[in-house]
C-alpha positions as CSV (number, residue, x, y, z in Angstrom):
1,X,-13.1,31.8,-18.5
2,X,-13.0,28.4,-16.9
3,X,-12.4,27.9,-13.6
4,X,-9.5,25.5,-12.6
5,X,-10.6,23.6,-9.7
6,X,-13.2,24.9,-7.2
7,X,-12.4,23.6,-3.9
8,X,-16.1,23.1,-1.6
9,X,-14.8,22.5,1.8
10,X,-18.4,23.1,4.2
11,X,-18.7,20.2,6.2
12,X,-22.7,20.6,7.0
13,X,-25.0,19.9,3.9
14,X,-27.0,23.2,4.0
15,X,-24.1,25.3,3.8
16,X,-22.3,23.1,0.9
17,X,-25.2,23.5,-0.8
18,X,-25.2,27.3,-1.1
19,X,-21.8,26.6,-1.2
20,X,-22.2,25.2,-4.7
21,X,-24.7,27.7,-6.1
22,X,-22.3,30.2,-5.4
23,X,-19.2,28.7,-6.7
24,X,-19.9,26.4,-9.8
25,X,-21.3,27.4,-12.8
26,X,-21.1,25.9,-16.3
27,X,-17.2,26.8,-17.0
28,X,-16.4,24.3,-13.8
29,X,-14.3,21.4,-14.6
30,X,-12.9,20.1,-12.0
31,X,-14.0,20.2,-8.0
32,X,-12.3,19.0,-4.8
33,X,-14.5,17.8,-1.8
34,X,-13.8,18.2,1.8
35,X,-16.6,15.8,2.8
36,X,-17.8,12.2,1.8
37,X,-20.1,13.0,-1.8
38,X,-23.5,11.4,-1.6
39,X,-26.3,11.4,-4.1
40,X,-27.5,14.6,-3.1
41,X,-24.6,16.7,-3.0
42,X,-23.5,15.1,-6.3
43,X,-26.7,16.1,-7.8
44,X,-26.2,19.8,-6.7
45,X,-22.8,19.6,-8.1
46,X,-24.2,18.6,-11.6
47,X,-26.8,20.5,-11.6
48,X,-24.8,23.8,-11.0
49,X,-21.8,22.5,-13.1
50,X,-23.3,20.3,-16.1
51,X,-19.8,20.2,-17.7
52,X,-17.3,18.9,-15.0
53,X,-15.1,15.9,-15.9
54,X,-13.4,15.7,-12.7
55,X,-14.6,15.1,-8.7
56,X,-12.0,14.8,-6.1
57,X,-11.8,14.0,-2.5
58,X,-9.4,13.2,0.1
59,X,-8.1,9.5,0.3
60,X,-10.0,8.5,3.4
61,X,-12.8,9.9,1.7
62,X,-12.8,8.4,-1.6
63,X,-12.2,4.4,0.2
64,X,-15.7,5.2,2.1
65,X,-17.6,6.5,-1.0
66,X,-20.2,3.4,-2.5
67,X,-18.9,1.5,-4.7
68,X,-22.5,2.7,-6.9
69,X,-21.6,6.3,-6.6
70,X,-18.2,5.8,-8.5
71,X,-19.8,3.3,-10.6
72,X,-22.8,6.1,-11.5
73,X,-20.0,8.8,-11.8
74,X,-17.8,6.8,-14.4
75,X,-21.4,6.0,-16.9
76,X,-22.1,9.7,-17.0
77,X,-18.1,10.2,-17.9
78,X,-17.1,12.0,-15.0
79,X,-13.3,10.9,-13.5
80,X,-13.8,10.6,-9.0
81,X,-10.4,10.5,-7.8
82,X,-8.7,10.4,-4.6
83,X,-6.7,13.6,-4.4
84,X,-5.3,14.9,-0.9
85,X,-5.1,18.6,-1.2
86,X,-3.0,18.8,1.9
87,X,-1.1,16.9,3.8
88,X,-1.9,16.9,7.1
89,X,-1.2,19.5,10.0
90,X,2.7,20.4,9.7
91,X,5.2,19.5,12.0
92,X,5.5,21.6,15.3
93,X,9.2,20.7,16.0
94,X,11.9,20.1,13.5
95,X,13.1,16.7,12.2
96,X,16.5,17.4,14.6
97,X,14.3,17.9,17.5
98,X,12.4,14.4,17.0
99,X,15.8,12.8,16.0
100,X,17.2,13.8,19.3
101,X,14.3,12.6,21.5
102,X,15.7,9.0,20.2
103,X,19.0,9.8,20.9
104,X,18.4,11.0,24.2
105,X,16.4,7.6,24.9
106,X,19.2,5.6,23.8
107,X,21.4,7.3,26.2
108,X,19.0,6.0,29.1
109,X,17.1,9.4,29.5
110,X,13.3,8.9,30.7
111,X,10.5,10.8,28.8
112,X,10.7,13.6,31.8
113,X,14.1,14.3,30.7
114,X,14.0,14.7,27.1
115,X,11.0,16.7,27.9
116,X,12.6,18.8,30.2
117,X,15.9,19.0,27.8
118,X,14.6,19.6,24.5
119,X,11.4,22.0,25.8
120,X,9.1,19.5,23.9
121,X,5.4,18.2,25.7
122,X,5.9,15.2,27.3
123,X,3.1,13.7,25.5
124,X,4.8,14.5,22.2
125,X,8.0,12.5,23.6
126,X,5.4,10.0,24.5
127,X,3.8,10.1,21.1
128,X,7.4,9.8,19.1
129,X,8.8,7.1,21.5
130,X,5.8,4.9,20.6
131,X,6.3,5.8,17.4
132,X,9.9,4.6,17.3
């Protein structure tokens, strides 16, 4: 049965390596990263997964990866790709709430106040005002 994509999200090396050994195997095709792939942890990966075509990683990831290591990646025929598997931390308040900090701005209120009126942080206000 052959696994979709296997997601490795351990940020310290030790652990992504058992990490590996215990989820890849030779039905793997396709893996997602959570950290920046170097030599060794590619290694691990096709060692413990000869046949995968496909290695992701988050955008900010993938720019910082050496230009040799996609380079390496592409002669042995397998695709790195910049994949974001989430987007981000959600929202806390809803997209009226935010609307209405500007609003309230533009009536002459002062960060205190919408704070104050809409039960939002006042660094949030801060944070959207500078936004703006």
């Amino acid at each position: 049965m052959m696994k979709e994509v296997v997601v490795l999200r351990s940020s310290q090396k030790d652990v992504l390596i058992e990490e590996i050994n215990r989820k890849l195997d030779e039905t793997t095709k396709k893996v997602h990263l959570s950290v920046r792939p170097t030599i060794n942890i590619l290694a691990s990966i096709l060692t413990a997964a000869p046949n995968v075509k496909t290695i992701t990683c988050p955008p900010s990831l993938y720019e910082r990866t050496p230009k040799k290591i996609r380079e390496a990646l592409a002669k042995i025929g397998v695709n790195f790709e910049a994949f974001l598997l989430t987007p981000g931390r959600p929202r806390s308040h809803p997209n009226w709430k935010i609307e209405k900090v500007y609003e309230l701005e533009d009536k002459g209120y002062s960060a205190k106040e919408i704070s104050d009126e809409l039960g939002i942080p006042l660094t949030t206000v801060y944070y959207y005002l500078k936004k703006e």
